[in-house]
C-alpha positions in Angstrom: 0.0 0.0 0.0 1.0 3.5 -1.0 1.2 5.7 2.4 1.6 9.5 2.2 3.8 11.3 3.9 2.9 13.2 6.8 1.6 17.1 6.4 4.1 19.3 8.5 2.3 21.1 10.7 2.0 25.3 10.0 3.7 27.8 10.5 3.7 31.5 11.0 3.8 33.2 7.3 2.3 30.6 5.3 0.1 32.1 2.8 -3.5 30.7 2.6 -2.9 29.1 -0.8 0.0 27.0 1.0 -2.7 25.9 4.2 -5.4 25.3 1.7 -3.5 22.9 0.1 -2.3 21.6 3.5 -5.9 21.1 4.5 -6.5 19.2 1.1 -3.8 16.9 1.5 -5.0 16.5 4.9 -8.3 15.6 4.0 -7.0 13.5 0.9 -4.7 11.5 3.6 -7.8 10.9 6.2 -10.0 9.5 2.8 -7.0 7.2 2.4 -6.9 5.9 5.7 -10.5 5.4 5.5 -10.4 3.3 2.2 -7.2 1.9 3.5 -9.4 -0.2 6.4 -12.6 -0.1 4.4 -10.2 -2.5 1.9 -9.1 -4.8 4.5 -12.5 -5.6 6.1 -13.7 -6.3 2.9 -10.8 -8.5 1.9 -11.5 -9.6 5.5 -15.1 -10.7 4.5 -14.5 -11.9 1.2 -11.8 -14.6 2.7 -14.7 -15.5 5.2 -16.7 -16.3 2.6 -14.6 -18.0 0.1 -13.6 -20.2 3.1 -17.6 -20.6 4.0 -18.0 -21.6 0.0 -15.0 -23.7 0.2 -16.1 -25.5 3.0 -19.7 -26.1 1.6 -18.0 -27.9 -1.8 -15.9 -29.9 -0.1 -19.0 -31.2 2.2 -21.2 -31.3 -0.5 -18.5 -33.6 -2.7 -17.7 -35.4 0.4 -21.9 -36.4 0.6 -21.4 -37.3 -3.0 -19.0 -39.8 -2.3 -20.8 -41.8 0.6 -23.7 -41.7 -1.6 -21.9 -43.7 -3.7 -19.9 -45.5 -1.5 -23.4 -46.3 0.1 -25.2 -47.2 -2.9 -21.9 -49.7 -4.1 -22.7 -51.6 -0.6 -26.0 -51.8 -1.0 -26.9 -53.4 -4.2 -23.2 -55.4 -4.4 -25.0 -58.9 -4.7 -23.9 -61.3 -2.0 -25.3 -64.6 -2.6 -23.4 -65.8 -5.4 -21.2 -68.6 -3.8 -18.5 -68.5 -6.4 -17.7 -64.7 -6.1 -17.7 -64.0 -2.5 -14.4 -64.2 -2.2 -13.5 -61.0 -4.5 -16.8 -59.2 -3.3 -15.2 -59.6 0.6 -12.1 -58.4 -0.7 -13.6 -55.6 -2.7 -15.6 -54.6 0.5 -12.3 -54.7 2.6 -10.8 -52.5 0.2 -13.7 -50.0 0.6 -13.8 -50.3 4.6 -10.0 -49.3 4.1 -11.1 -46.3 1.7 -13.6 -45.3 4.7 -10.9 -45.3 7.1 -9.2 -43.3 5.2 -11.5 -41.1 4.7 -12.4 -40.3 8.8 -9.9 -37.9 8.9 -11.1 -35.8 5.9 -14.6 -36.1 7.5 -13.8 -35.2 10.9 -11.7 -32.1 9.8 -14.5 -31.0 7.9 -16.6 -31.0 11.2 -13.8 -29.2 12.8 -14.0 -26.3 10.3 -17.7 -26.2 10.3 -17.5 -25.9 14.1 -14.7 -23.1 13.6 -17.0 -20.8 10.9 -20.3 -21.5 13.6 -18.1 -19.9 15.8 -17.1 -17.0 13.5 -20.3 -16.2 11.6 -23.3 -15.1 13.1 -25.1 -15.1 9.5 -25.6 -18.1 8.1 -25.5 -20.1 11.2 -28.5 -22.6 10.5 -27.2 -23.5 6.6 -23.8 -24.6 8.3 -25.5 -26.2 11.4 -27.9 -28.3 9.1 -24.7 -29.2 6.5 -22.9 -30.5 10.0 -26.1 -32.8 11.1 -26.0 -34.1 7.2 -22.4 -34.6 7.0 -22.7 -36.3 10.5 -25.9 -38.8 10.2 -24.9 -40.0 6.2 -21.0 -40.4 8.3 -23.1 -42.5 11.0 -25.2 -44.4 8.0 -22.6 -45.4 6.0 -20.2 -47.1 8.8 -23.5 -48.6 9.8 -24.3 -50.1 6.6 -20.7 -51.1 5.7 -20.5 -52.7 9.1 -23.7 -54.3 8.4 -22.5 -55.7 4.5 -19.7 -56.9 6.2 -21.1 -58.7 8.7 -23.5 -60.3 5.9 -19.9 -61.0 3.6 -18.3 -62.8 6.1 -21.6 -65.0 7.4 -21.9 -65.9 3.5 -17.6 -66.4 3.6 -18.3 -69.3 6.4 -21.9 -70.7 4.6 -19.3 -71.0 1.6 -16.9 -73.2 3.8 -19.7 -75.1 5.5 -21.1 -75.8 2.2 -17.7 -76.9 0.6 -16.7 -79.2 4.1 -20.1 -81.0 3.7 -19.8 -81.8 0.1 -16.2 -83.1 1.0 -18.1 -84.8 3.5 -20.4 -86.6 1.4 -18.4 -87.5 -1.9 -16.4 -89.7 0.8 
């Protein structure tokens, strides 16, 4: 930033052309102070919200993905015997991906805390993107928990199945 230099003060038999122009450049240097912190709260408030907007795409993307991630669980077919071996492992690699994943998630909470404590406007938009983030978090360890659980009951139905007919071709 440009800063002017400071007006020397008056003295005796200075002609009023020479304290006119002191009070202009006096005036001109207050106006430029003024702008000078006018600038930096508005740089101030545009950082704020560029963070805020930030923040709300990376929450929003990071919905997206359990989406998917919860829709992949979901319809992954469990019962056929011969491929429940690469459908645990692919669902393995995905609980690994999720796990990955909780740090990203819980950071995101931590900054959405942060701006709920930094902006009074907008308070119930963040508040409501936090519960969302939260509960579709909570669902989708739930569910994967769940498909795992159902992977690794079919896993031992598979080795039952394959001990009995062992079993009973001897």
């Amino acid at each position: 930033m440009v800063s002017l230099p400071p007006v020397p003060t008056t003295r005796p038999g200075c002609t009023w052309t020479t304290l006119g122009v002191r009070e202009q450049l006096q005036s001109v240097q207050a106006q430029w102070t003024r702008l000078q912190g006018r600038s930096e709260q508005r740089r101030r408030q545009l950082l704020a919200s560029l963070q805020l907007q930030e923040w709300k795409q990376d929450v929003a993307e990071l919905m997206q993905w359990m989406e998917e991630k919860g829709l992949m669980a979901a319809h992954e077919p469990s019962g056929a015997r011969r491929n429940i071996l690469q459908t645990l492992k692919r669902h393995e690699a995905a609980e690994s991906e999720l796990l990955a994943t909780r740090r990203h998630v819980e950071a995101l909470q931590q900054v959405g805390r942060e701006l709920l404590s930094r902006r009074p406007c907008g308070r119930e938009d963040i508040q409501t993107r936090l519960q969302g983030l939260r509960s579709k978090w909570e669902a989708l360890n739930r569910k994967m928990t769940e498909r795992g659980d159902e992977l690794q009951q079919a896993g031992q139905q598979e080795q039952l199945l394959r001990q009995l007919q062992v079993v009973s071709t001897t």
